[in-house]
RODO-2510 file (C-alpha; in nm, 4 decimals, decimal comma):
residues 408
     n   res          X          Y          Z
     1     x   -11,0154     9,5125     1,9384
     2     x   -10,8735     9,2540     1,6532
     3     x   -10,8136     9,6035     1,4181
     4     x   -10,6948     9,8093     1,7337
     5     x   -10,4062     9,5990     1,7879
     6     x   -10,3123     9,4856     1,4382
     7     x   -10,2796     9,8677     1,3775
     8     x   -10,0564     9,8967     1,6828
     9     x    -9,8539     9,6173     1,5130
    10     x    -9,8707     9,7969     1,1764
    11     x    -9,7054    10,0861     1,3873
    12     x    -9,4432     9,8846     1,5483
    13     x    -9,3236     9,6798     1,2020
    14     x    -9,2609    10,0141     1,0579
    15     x    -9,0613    10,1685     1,3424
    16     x    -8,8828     9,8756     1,3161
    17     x    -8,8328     9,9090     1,0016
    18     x    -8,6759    10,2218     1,0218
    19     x    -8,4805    10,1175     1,3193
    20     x    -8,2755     9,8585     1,0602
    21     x    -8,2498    10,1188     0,8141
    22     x    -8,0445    10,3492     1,0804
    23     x    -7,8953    10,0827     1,1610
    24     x    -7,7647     9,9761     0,8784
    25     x    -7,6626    10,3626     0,7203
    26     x    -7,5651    10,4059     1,0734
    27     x    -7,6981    10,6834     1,0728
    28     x    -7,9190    10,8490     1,3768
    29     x    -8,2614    10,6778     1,3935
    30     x    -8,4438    11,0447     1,5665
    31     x    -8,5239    11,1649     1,2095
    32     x    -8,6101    10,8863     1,0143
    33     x    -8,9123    10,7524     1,2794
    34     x    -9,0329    11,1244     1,2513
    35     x    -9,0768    11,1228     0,9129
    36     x    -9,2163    10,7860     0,9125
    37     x    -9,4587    10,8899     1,1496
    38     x    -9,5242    11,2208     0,9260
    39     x    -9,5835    10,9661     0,6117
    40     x    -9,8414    10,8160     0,7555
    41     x   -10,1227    10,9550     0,9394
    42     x   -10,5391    11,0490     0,8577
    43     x   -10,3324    11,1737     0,5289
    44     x   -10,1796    10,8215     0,4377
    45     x   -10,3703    10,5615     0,2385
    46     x   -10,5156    10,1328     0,3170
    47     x   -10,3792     9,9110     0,1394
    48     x   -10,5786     9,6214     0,1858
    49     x   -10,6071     9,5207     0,5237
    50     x   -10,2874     9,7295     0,6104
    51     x   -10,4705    10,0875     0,7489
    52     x   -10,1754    10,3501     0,7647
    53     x   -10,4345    10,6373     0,8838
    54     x   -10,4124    10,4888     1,2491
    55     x   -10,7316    10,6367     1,3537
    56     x   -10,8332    10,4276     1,5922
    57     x   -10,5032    10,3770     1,7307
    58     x   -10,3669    10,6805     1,7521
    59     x   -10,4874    10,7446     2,1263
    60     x   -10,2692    10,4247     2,2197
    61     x    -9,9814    10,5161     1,9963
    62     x    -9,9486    10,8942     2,1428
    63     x    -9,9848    10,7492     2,4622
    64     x    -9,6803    10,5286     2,4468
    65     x    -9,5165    10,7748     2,3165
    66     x    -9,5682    10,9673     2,6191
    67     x    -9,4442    10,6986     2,7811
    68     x    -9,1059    10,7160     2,5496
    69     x    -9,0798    11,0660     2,6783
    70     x    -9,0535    10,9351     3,0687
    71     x    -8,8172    10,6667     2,9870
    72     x    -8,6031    10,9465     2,7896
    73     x    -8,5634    11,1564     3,0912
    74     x    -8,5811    10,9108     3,3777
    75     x    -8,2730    10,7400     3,1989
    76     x    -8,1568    11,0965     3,1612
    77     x    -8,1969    11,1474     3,5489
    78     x    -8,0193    10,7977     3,5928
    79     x    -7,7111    10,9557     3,4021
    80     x    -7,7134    11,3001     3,6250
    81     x    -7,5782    11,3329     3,9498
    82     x    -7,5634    11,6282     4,1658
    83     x    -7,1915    11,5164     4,2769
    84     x    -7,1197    11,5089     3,8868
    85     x    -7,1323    11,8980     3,8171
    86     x    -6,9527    11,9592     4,1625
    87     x    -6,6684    11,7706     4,0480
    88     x    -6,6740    11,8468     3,6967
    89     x    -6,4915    12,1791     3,7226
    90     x    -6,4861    12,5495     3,6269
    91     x    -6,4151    12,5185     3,2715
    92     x    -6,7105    12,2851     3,2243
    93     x    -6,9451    12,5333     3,4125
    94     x    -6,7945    12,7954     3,2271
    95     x    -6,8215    12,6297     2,9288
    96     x    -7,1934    12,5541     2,9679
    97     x    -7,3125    12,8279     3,0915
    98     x    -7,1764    13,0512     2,7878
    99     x    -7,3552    12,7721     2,5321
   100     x    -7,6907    12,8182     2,7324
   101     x    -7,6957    13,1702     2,7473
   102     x    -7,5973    13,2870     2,3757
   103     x    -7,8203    13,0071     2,2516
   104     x    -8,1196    13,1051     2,4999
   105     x    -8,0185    13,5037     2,4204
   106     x    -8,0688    13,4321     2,0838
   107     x    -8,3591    13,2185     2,1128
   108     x    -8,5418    13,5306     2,3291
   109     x    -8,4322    13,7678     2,0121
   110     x    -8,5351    13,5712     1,7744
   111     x    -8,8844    13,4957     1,9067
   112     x    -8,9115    13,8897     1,9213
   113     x    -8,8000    13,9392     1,6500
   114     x    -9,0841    13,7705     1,4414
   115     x    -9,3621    13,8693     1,6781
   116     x    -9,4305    13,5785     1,8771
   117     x    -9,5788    13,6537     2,1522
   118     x    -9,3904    13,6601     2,4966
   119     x    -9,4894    13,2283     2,6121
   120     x    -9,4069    13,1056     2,2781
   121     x    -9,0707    13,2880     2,2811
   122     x    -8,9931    13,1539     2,5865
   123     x    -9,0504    12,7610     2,4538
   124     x    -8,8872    12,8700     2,1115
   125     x    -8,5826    13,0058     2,3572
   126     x    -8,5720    12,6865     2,5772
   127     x    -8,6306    12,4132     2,2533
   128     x    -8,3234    12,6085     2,1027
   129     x    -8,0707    12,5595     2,3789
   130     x    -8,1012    12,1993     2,4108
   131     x    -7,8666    11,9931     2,2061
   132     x    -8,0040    11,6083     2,1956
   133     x    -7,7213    11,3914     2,4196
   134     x    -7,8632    11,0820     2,2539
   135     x    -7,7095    11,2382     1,8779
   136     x    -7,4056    11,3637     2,0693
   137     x    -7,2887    11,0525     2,1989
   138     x    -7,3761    10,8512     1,8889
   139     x    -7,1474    11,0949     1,7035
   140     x    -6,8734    11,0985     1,9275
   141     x    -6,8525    10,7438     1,8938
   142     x    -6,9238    10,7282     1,5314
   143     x    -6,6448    10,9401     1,4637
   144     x    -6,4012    10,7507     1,7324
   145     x    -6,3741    11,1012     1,9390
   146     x    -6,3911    10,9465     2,2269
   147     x    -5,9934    10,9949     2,3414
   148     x    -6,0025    11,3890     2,1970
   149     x    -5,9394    11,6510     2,4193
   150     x    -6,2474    11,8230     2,4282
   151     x    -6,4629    11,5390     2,4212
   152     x    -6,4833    11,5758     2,8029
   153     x    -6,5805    11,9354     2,7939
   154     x    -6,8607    11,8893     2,4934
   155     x    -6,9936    11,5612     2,7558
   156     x    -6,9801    11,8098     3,0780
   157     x    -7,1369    12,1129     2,8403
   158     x    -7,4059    11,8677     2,7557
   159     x    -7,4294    11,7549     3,1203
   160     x    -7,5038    12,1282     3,2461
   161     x    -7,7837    12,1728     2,9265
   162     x    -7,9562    11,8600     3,0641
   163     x    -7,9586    12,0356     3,4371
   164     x    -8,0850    12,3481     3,2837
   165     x    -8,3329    12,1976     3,0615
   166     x    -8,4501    12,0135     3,4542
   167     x    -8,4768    12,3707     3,5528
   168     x    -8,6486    12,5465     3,2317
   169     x    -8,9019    12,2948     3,2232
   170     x    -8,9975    12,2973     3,6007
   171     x    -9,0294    12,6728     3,5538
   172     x    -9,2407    12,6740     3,2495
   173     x    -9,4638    12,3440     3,3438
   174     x    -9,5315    12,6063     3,7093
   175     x    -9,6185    12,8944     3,4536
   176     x    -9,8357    12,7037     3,2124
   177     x    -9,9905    12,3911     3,3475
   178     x   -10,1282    12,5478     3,6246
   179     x   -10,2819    12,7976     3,4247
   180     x   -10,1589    13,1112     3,6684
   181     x   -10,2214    13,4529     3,4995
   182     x   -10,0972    13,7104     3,7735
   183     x    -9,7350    13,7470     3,8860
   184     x    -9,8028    13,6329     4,2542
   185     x   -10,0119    13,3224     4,1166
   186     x    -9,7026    13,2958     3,8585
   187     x    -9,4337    13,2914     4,1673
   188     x    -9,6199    13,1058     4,3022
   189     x    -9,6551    12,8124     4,0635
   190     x    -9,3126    12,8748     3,9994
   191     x    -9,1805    12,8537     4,3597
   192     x    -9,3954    12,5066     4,4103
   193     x    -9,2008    12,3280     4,0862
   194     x    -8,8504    12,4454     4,2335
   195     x    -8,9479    12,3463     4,5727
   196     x    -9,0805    12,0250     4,4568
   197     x    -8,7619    11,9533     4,2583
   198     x    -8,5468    12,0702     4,5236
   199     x    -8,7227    11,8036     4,7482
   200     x    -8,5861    11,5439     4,5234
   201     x    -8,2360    11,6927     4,5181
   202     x    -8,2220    11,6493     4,9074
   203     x    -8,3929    11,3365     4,8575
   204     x    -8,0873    11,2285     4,6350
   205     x    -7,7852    11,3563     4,8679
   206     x    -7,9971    11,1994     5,2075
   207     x    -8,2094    10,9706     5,1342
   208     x    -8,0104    10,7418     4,9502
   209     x    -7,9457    10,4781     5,2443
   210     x    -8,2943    10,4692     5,3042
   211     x    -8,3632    10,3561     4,9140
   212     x    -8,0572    10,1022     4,9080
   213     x    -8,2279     9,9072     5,1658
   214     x    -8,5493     9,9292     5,0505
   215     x    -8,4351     9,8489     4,7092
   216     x    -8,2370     9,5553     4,7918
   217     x    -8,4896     9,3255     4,5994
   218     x    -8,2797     8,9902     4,4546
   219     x    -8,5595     8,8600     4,1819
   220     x    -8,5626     9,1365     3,8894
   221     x    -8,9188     9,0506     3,7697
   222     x    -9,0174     9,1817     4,1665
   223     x    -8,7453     9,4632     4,0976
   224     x    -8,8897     9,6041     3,7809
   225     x    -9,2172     9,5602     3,8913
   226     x    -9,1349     9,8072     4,1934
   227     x    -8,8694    10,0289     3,9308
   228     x    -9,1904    10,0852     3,6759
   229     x    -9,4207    10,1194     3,9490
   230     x    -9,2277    10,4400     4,1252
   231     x    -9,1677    10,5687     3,7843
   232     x    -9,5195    10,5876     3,6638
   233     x    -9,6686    10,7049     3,9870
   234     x    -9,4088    10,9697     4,0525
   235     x    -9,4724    11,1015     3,6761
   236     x    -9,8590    11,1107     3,7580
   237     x    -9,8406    11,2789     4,1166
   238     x    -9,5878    11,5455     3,9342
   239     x    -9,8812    11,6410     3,6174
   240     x   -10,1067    11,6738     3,9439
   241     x    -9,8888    11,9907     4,0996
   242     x    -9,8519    12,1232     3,8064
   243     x    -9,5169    11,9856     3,6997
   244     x    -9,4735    11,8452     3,4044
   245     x    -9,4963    11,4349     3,4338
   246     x    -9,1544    11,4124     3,2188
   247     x    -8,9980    11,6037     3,4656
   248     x    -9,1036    11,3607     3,7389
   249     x    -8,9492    11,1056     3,5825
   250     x    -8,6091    11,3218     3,5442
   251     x    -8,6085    11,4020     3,9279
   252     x    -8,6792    11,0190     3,9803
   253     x    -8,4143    10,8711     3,8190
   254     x    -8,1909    11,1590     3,9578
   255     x    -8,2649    10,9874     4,3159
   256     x    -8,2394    10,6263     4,2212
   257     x    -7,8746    10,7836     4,0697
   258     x    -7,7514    10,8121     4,4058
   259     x    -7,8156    10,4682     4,5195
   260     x    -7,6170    10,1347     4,4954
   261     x    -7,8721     9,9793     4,2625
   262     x    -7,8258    10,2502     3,9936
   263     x    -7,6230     9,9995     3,7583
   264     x    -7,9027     9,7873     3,8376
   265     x    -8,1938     9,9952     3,7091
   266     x    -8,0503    10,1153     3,3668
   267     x    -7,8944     9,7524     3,2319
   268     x    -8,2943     9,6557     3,3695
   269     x    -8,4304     9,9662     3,1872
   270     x    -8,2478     9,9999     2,8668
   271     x    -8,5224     9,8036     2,6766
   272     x    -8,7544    10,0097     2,7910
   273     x    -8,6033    10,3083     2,6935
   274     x    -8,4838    10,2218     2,3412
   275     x    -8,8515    10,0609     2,2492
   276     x    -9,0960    10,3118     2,4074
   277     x    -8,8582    10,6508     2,3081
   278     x    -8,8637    10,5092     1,9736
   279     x    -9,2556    10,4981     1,9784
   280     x    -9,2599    10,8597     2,1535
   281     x    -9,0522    10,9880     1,7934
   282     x    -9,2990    10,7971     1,5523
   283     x    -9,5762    10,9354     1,7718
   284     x    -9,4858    11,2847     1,7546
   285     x    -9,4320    11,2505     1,3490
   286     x    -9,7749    11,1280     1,3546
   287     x    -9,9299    11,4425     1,5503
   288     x    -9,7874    11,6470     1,2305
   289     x    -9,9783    11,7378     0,9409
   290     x    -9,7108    11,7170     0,6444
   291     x    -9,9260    11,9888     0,4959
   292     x    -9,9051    12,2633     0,7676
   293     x    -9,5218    12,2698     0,7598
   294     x    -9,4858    12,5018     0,4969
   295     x    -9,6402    12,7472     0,7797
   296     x    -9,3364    12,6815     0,9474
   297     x    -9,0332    12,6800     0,6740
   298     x    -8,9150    13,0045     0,6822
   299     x    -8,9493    13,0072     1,0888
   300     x    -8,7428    12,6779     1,1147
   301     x    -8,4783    12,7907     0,8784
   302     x    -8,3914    13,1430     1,0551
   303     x    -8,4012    12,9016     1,4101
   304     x    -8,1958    12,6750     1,2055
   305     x    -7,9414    12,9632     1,1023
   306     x    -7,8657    13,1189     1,4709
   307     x    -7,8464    12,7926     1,5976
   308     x    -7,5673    12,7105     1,3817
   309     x    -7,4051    13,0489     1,4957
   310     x    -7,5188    13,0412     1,8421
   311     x    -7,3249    12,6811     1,8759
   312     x    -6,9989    12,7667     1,6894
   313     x    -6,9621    13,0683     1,9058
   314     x    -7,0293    12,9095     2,2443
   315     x    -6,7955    12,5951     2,1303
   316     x    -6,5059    12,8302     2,0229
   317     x    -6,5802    13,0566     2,3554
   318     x    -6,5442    12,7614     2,5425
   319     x    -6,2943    12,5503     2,3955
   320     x    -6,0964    12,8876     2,4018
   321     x    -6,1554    12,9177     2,7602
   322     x    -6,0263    12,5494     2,8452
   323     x    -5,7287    12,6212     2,6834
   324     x    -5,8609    12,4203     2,3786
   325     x    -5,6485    12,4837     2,0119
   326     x    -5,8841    12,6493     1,7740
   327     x    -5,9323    12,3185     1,5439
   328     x    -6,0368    12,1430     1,9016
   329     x    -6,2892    12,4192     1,9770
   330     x    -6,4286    12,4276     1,6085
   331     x    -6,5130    12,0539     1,7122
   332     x    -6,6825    12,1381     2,0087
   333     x    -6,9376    12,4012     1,8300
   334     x    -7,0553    12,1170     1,5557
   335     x    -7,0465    11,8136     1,7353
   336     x    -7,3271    11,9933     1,9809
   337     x    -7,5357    12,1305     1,7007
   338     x    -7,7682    11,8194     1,6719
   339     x    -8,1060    11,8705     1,7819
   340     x    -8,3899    11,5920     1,8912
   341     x    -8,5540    11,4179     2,1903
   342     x    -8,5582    11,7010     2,4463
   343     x    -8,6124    12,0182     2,2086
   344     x    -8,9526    11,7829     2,1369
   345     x    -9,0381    11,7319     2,5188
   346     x    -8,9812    12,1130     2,5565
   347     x    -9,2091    12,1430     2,2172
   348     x    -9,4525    11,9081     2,3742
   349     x    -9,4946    12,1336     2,7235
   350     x    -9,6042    12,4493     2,5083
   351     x    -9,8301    12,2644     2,3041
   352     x   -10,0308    12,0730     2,5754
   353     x   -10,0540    12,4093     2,7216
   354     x   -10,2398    12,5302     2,4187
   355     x   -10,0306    12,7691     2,3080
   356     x    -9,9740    12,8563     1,8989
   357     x    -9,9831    12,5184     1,6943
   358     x    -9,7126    12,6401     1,4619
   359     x    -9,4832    12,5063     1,7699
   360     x    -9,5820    12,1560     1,6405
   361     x    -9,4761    12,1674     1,2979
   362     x    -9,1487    12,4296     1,3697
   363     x    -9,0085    12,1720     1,6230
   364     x    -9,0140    11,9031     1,3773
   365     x    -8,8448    12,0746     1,0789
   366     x    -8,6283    12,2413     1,3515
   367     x    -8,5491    11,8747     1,4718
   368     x    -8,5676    11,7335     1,1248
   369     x    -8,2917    11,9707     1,0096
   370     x    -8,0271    11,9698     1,2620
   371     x    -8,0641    11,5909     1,3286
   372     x    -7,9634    11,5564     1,0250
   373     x    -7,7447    11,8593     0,8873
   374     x    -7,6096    11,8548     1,3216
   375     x    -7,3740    11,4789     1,2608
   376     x    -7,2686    11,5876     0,8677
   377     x    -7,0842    11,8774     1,0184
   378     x    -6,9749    11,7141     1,3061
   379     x    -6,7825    11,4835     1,0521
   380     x    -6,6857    11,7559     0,8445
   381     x    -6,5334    11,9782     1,0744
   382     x    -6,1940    11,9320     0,9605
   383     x    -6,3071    12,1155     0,6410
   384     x    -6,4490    12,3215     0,8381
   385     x    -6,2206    12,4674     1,0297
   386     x    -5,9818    12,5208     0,7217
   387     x    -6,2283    12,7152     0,5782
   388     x    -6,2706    12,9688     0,9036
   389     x    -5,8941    12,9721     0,9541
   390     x    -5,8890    13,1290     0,6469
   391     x    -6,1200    13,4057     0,6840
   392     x    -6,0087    13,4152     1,0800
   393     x    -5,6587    13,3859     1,0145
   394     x    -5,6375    13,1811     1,3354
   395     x    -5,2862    13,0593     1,4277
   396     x    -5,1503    12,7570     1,2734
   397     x    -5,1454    12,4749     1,4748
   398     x    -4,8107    12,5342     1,5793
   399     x    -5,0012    12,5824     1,9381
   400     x    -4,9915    12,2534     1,9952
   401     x    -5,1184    12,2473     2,3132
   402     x    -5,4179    12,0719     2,2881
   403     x    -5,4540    11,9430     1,9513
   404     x    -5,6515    11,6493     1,9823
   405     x    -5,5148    11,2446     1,8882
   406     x    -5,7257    11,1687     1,5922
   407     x    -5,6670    11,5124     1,4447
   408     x    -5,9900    11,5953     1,3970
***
């Protein structure tokens, strides 16, 4: 027990090690913990009494990072509200329905294309079409885009990819957890997970009175207790029908959303969050063998190129749209590009299905590469854009119309 939980503390020192390193570069903390965690491993050496294989830990290490993954979308669910896309207008439904369907399209055609067969395709499809809000936000902010223009259609674009990624994987988690192989057991599975998250979508517009009450706890020890407690059970109950635990927690904190206490729960769960989705990164660098990713290069690198295109299309599409300038809608195309947290969940649902383990080591270079590569041309997207308004011959910005405050 001693070495079991000096290696879990061997584990945490060096996420937190690489926690201050982001920090301090400011840079986004997604890839660094992966690679850590691909660094290390059954491949890594001792040194002394310091064991970097993490055999005998690495139950309890992938385990809280599965735990990471259910604070990553129950804060996710906290963020959403049904009310939120109601109000949020045609351009921004517009605008995210074009970036989910060229980048799903091309996902589809691509997973064709090199003869994957017809499940894979559809997780290489899905993992391609979600951008990571966590890198999104940290750029906007990095870059002080906050006041632009378009930064409220790129947050209400990203807003509509995190309902449809609720949707894709309650579709797929019916398809593959429960193992259906017919069409009618397939419909069936299917037609369970969307009733089952429509239940919580009522649940959320009616129920909310109900859960203020109930909720109404003053001591935040008792408060957390009960939070954690609904959270964990939920999750579990979910894996039982078939629908994918992290998804439970999604369609959880999509209720508590609704409620008065809402504030409550994420200033309360915010620890949680940052500490265990930290661990859920490192854990998932840890599942990777360093030496099977050359299996995956070439794949990563052709996902990585029609991503790149899929995003700059959809961004100028729907910057254009909005009414956007040009230099605006070039914005909106890289600052989405990022890749990270959820393209791993959806990852993480094909593999725990069993299906080909090349998904494992794709995600992470596909993750590696546009969590990195994703924020360098978000920043460079002035130069950018001078270099397609070249070969475009796009108007000069004499249509000032929306050119954003911080030019870029």
């Amino acid at each position: 027990m001693d070495d079991l939980v000096f290696e879990v503390g061997t584990a945490l020192v060096l996420v937190a090690i690489g926690a201050i390193i982001a920090n301090k570069f400011r840079f986004s903390i997604i890839p660094l913990l992966i690679i850590l965690g691909m660094l290390v491993g059954p491949q890594a050496l001792k040194i002394g009494i310091i064991d970097l294989t993490f055999i005998e830990s690495d139950d309890i290490i992938q385990f809280l990072g599965r735990i990471g993954a259910l604070f990553l979308l129950f804060y996710l669910g906290l963020e959403f509200s049904v009310g939120k896309l109601m109000r949020s207008g045609r351009n921004i439904v517009f605008g995210g329905s074009v970036y989910v369907v060229v980048n799903f399209v091309l996902g589809l055609i691509y997973g064709f294309f090199v003869g994957l067969p017809w499940l894979e395709t559809l997780i290489i499809a899905g993992l391609l079409s979600v951008s990571s809000s966590a890198i999104v936000a940290k750029v906007l902010v990095d870059l002080k885009r906050t006041a632009n223009n378009e930064t409220e259609l790129i947050l209400g674009m990203i807003l509509f990819d995190d309902i449809f990624l609720a949707l894709f994987l309650t579709t797929m988690s019916g398809v593959l957890l429960a193992g259906s192989t017919s069409v009618f057991g397939i419909l069936t599975s299917v037609l369970i997970s969307i009733g089952y998250m429509l239940l919580f979508f009522i649940i959320a517009r009616k129920g909310y009175p109900l859960l203020n009450r109930w909720l109404d706890i003053k001591s935040d020890e008792i408060f957390v207790i009960v939070i954690l407690a609904l959270l964990f059970f939920v999750s579990g109950f979910s894996e039982i029908l078939h629908v994918a635990e992290a998804i439970g927690a999604l369609l959880l904190g999509l209720v508590l959303s609704e409620t008065e206490h809402r504030d409550r729960i994420e200033h309360l769960i915010v620890p949680f969050r940052d500490f265990f989705g930290a661990l859920f990164f490192f854990s998932f660098g840890l599942s990777i063998d360093p030496s099977t990713l050359v299996d995956a290069v070439w794949l990563a690198i052709g996902a990585v190129i029609i991503t790149i295109i899929g995003n700059f299309v959809a961004g100028m599409i729907a910057g254009r749209n909005a009414g956007l300038s040009h230099k605006a809608s070039t914005n909106i195309g890289l600052t989405i590009m990022a890749r990270g947290e959820f393209s791993i969940i959806v990852a993480n649902l094909g593999i725990s299905a069993g299906l080909d383990s090349v998904l494992t080591p794709f995600t992470a270079l596909y993750v590696l590469i546009l969590a990195i590569v994703g924020p360098i041309m978000a920043k460079e997207s002035k130069t950018i854009y001078k270099y397609c308004n070249k070969v475009f011959k796009w108007q000069k910005e004499s249509d000032k119309r929306s050119s954003s405050p911080s030019g870029l």
